[in-house]
N, CA, C and O atoms as a GROMACS GRO file, in nm:
protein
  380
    1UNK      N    1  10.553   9.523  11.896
    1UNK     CA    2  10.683   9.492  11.836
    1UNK      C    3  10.667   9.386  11.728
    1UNK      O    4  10.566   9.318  11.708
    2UNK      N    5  10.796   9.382  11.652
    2UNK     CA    6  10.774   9.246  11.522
    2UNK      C    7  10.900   9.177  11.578
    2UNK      O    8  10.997   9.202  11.650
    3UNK      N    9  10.832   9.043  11.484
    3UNK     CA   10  10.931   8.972  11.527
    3UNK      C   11  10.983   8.864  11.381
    3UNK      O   12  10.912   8.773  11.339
    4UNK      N   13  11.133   8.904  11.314
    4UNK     CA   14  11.140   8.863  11.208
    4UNK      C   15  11.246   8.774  11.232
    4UNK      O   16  11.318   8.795  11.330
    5UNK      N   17  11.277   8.633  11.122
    5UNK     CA   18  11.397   8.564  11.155
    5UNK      C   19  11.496   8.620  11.135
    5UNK      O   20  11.478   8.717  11.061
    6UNK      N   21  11.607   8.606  11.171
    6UNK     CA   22  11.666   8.641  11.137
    6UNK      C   23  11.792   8.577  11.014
    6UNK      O   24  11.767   8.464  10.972
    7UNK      N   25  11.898   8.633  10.967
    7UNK     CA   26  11.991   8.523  10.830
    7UNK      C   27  11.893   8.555  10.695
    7UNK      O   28  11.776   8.583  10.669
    8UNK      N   29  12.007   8.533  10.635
    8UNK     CA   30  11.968   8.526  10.493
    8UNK      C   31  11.866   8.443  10.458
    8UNK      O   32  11.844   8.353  10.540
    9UNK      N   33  11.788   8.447  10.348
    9UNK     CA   34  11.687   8.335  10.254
    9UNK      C   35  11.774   8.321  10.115
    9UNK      O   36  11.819   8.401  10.033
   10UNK      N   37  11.774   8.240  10.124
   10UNK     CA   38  11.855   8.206   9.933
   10UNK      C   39  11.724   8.181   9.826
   10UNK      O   40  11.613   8.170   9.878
   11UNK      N   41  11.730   8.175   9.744
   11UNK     CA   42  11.586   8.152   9.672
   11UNK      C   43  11.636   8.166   9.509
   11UNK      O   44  11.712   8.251   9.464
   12UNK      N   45  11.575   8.065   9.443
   12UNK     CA   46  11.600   8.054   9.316
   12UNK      C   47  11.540   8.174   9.216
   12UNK      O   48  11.419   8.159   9.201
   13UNK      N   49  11.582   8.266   9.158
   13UNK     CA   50  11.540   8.324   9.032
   13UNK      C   51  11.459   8.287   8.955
   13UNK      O   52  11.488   8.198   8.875
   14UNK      N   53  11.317   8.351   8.957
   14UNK     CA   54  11.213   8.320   8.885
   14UNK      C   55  11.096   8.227   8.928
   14UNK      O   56  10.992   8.186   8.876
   15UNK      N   57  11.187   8.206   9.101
   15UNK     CA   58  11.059   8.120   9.204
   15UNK      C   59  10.971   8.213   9.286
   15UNK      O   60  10.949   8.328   9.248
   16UNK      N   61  10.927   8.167   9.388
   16UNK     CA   62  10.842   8.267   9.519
   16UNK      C   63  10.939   8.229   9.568
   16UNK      O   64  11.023   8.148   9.528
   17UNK      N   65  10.930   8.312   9.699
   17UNK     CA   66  10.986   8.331   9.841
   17UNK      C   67  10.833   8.399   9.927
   17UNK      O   68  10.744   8.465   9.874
   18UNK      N   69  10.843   8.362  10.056
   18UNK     CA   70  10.791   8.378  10.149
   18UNK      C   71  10.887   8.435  10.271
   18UNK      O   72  10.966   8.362  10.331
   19UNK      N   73  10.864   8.595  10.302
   19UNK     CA   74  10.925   8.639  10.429
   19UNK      C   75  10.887   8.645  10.558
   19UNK      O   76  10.880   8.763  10.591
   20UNK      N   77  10.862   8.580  10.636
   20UNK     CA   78  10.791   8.593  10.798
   20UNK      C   79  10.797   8.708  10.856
   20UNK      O   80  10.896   8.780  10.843
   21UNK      N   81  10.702   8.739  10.921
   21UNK     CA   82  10.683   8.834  10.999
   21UNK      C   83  10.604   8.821  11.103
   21UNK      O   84  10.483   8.804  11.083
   22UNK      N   85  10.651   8.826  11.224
   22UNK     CA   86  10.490   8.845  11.343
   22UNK      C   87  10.503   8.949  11.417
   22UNK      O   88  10.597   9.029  11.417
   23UNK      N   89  10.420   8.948  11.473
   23UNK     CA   90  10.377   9.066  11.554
   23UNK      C   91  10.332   9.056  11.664
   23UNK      O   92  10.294   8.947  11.705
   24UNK      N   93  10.327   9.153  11.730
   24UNK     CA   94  10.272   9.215  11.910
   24UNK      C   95  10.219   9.291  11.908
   24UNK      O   96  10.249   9.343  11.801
   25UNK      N   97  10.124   9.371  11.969
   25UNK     CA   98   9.987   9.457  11.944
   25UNK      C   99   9.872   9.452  12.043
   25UNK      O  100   9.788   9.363  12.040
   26UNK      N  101   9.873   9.528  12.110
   26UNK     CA  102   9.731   9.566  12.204
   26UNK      C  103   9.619   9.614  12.085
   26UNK      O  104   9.497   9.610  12.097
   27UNK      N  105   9.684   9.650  11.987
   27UNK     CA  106   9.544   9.717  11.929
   27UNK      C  107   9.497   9.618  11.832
   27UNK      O  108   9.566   9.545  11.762
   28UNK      N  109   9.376   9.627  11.836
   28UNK     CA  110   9.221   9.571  11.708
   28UNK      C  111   9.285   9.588  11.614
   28UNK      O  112   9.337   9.478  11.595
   29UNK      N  113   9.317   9.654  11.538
   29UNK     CA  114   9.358   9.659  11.382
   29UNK      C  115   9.505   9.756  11.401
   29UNK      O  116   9.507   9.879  11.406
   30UNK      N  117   9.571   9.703  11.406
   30UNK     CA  118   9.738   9.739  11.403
   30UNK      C  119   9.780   9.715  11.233
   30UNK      O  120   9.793   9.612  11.166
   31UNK      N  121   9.792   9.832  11.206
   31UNK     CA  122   9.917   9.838  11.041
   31UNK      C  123  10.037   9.814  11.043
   31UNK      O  124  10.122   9.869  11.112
   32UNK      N  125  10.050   9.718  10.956
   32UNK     CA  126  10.171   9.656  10.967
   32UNK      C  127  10.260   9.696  10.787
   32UNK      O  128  10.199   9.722  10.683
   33UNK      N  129  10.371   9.690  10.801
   33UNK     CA  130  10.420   9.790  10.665
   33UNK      C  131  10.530   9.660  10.678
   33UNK      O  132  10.571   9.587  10.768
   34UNK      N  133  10.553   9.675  10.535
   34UNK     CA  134  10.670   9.631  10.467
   34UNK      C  135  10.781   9.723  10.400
   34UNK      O  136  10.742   9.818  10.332
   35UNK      N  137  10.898   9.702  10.414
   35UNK     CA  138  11.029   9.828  10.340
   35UNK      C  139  11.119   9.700  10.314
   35UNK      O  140  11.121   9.588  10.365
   36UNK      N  141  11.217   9.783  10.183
   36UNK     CA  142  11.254   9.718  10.091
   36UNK      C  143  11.441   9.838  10.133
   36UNK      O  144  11.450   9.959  10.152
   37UNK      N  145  11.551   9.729  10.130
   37UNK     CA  146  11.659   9.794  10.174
   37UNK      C  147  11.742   9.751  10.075
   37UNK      O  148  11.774   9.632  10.072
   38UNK      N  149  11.795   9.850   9.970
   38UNK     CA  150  11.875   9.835   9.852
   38UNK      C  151  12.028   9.868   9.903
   38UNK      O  152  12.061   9.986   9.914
   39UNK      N  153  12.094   9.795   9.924
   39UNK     CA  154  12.265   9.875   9.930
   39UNK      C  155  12.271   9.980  10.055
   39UNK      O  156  12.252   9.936  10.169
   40UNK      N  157  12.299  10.119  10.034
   40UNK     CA  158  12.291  10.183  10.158
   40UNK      C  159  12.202  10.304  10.104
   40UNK      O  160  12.222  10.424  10.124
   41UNK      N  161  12.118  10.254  10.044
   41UNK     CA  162  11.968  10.387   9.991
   41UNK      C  163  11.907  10.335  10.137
   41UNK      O  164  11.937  10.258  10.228
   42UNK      N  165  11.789  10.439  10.095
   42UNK     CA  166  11.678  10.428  10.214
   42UNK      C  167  11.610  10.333  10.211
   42UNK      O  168  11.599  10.258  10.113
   43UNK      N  169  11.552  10.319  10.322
   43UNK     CA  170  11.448  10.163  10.300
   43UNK      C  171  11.357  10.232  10.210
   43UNK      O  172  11.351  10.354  10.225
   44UNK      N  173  11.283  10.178  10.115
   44UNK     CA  174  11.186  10.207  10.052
   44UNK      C  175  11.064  10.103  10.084
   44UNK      O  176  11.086   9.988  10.122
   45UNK      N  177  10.911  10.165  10.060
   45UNK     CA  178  10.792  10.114  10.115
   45UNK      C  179  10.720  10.039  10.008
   45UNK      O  180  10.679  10.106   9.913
   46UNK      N  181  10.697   9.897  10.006
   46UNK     CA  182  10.666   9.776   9.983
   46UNK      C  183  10.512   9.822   9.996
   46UNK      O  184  10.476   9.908   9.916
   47UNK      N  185  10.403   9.766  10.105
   47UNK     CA  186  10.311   9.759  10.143
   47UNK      C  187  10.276   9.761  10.275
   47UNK      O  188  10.358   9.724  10.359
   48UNK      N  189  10.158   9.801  10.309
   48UNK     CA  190  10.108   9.779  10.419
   48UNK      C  191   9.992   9.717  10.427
   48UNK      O  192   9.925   9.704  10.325
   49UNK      N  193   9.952   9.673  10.531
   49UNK     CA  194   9.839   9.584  10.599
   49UNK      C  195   9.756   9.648  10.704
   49UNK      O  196   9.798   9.745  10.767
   50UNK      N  197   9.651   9.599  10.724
   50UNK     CA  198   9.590   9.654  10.844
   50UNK      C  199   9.473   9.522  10.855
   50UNK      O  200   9.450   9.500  10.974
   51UNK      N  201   9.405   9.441  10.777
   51UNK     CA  202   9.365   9.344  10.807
   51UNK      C  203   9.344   9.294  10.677
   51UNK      O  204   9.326   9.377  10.588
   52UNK      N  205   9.342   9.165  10.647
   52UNK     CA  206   9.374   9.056  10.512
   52UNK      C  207   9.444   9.124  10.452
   52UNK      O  208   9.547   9.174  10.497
   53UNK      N  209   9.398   9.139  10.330
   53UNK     CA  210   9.472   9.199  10.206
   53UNK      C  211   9.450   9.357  10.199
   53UNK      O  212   9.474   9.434  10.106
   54UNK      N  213   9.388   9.385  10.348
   54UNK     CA  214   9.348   9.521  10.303
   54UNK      C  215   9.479   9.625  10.335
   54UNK      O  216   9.555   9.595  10.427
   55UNK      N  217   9.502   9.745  10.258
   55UNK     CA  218   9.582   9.827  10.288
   55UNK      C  219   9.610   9.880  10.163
   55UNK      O  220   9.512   9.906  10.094
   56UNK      N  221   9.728   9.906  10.114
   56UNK     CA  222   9.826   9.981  10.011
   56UNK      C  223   9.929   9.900   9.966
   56UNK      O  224   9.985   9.812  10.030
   57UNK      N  225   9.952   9.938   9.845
   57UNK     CA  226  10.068   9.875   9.816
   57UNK      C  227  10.110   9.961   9.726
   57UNK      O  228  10.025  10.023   9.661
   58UNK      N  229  10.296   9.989   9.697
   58UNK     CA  230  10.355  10.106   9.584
   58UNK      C  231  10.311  10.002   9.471
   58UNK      O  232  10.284   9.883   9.453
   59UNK      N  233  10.321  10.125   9.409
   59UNK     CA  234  10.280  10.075   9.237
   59UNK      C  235  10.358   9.986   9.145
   59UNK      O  236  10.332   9.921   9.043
   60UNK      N  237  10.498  10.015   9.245
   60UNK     CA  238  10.619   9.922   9.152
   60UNK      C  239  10.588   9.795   9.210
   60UNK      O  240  10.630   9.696   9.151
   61UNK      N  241  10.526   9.782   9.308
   61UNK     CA  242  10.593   9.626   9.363
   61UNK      C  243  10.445   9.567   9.339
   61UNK      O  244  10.430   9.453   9.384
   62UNK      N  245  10.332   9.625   9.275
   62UNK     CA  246  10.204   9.546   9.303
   62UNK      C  247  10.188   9.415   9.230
   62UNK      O  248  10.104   9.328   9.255
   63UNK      N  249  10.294   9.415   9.122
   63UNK     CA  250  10.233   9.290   9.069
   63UNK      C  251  10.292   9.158   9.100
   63UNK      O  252  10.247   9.047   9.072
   64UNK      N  253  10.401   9.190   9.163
   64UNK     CA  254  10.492   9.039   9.244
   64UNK      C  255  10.504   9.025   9.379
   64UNK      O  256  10.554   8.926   9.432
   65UNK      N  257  10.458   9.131   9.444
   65UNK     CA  258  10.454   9.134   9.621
   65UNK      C  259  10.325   9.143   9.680
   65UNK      O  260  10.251   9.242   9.671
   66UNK      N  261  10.303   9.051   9.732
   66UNK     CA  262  10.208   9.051   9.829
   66UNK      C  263  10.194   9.011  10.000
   66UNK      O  264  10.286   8.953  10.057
   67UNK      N  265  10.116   9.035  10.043
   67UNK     CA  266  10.090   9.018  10.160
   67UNK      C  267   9.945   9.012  10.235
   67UNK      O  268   9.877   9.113  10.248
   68UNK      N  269   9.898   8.872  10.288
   68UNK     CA  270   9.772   8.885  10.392
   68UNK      C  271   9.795   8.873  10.560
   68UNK      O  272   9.859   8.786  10.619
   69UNK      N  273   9.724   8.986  10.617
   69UNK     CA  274   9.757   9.009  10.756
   69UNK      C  275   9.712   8.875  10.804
   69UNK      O  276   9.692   8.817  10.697
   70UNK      N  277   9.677   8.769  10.927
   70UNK     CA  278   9.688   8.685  10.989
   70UNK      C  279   9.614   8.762  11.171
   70UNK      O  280   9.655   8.768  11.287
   71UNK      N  281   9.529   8.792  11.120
   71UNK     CA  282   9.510   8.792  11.320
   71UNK      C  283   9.496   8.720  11.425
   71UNK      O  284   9.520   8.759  11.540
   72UNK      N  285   9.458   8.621  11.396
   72UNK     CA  286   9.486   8.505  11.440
   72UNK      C  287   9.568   8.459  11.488
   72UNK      O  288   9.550   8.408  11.598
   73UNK      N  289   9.722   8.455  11.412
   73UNK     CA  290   9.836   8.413  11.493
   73UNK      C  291   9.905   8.517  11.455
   73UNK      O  292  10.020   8.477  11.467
   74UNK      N  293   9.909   8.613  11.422
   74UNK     CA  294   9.944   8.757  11.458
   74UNK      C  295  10.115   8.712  11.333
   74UNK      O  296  10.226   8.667  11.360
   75UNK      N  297  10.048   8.755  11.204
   75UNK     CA  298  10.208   8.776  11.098
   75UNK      C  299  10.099   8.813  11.003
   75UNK      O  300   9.977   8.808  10.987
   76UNK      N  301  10.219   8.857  10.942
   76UNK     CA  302  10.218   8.904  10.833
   76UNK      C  303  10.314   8.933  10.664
   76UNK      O  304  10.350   9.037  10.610
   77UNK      N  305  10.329   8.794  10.626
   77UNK     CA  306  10.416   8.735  10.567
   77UNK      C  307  10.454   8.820  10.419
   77UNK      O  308  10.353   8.877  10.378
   78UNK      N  309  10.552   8.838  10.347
   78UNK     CA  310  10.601   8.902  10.249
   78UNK      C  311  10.593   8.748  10.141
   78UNK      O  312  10.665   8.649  10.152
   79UNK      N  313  10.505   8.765  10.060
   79UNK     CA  314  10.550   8.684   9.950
   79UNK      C  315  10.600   8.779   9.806
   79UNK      O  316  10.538   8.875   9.761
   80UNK      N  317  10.693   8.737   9.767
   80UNK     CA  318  10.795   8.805   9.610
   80UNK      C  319  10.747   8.660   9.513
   80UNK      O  320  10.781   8.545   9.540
   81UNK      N  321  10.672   8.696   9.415
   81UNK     CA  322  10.682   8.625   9.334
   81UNK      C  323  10.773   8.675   9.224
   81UNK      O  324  10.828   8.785   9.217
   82UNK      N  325  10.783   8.520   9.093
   82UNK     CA  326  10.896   8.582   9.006
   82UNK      C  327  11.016   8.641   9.021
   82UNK      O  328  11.059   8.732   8.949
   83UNK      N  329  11.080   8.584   9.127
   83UNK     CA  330  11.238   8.660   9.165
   83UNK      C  331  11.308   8.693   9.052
   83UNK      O  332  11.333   8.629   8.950
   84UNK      N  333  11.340   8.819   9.094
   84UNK     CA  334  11.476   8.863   9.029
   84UNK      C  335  11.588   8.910   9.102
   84UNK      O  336  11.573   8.958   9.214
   85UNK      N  337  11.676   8.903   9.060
   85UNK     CA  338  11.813   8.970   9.081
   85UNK      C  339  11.802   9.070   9.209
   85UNK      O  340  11.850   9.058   9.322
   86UNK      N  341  11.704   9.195   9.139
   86UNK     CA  342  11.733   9.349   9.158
   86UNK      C  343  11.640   9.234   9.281
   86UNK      O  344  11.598   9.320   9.357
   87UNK      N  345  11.612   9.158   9.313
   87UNK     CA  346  11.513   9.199   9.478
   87UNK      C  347  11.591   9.145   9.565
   87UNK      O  348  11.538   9.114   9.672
   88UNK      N  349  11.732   9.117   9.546
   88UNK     CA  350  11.811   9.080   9.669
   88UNK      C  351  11.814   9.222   9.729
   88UNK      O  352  11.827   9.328   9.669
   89UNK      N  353  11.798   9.193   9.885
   89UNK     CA  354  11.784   9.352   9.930
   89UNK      C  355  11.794   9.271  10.067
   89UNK      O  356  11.819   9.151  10.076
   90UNK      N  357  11.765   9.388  10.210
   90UNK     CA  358  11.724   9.363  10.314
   90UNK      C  359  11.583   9.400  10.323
   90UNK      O  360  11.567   9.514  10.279
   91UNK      N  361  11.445   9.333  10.375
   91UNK     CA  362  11.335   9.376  10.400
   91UNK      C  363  11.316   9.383  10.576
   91UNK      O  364  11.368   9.326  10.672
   92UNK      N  365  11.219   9.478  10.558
   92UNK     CA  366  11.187   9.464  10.745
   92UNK      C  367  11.078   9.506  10.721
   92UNK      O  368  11.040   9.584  10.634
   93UNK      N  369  11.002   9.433  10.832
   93UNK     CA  370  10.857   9.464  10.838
   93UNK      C  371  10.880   9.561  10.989
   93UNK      O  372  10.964   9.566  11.078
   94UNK      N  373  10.750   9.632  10.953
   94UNK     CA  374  10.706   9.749  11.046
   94UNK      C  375  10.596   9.778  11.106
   94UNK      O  376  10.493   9.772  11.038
   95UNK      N  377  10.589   9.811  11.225
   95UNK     CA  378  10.441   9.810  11.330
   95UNK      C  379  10.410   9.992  11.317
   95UNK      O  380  10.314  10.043  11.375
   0.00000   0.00000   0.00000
């Protein structure tokens, strides 16, 4: 299971933000995904993880979103650099 805060983040236009994420997992290398929730469209897919920086990421979001997995203390954090506008959304991370 994940485990995200919950409430809004406010964040200035044209700063970073950092989104939390942790996790639960019996397994060695568990993929962990990120989705992006515009209005009432579909979630759309951000990135995924499976250990550090390794995984996928869509092509739109590669140059301001990132993410390194954490096994250690088990997250896997959403950073948005360069905010804009269009990225007020809902995100949820995914096991």
């Amino acid at each position: 299971n994940v485990l995200q805060p919950k409430g809004d983040v406010t964040a200035t236009e044209g700063e970073a933000v950092t989104l939390d994420c942790g996790y639960n997992s019996s397994s060695t290398g568990p993929y962990l995904y990120w989705y992006k929730q515009d209005g009432n469209h579909s979630p759309k897919f951000i990135l995924s993880r499976i250990k550090l920086d390794e995984g996928n990421t869509a092509d739109d979001h590669k140059e301001r979103f990132s993410s390194t997995l954490n096994s250690t203390v088990r997250s896997v954090p959403l950073k948005i650099q360069k905010l804009q506008v269009s990225d007020s959304a809902v995100y949820y991370c995914a096991l």
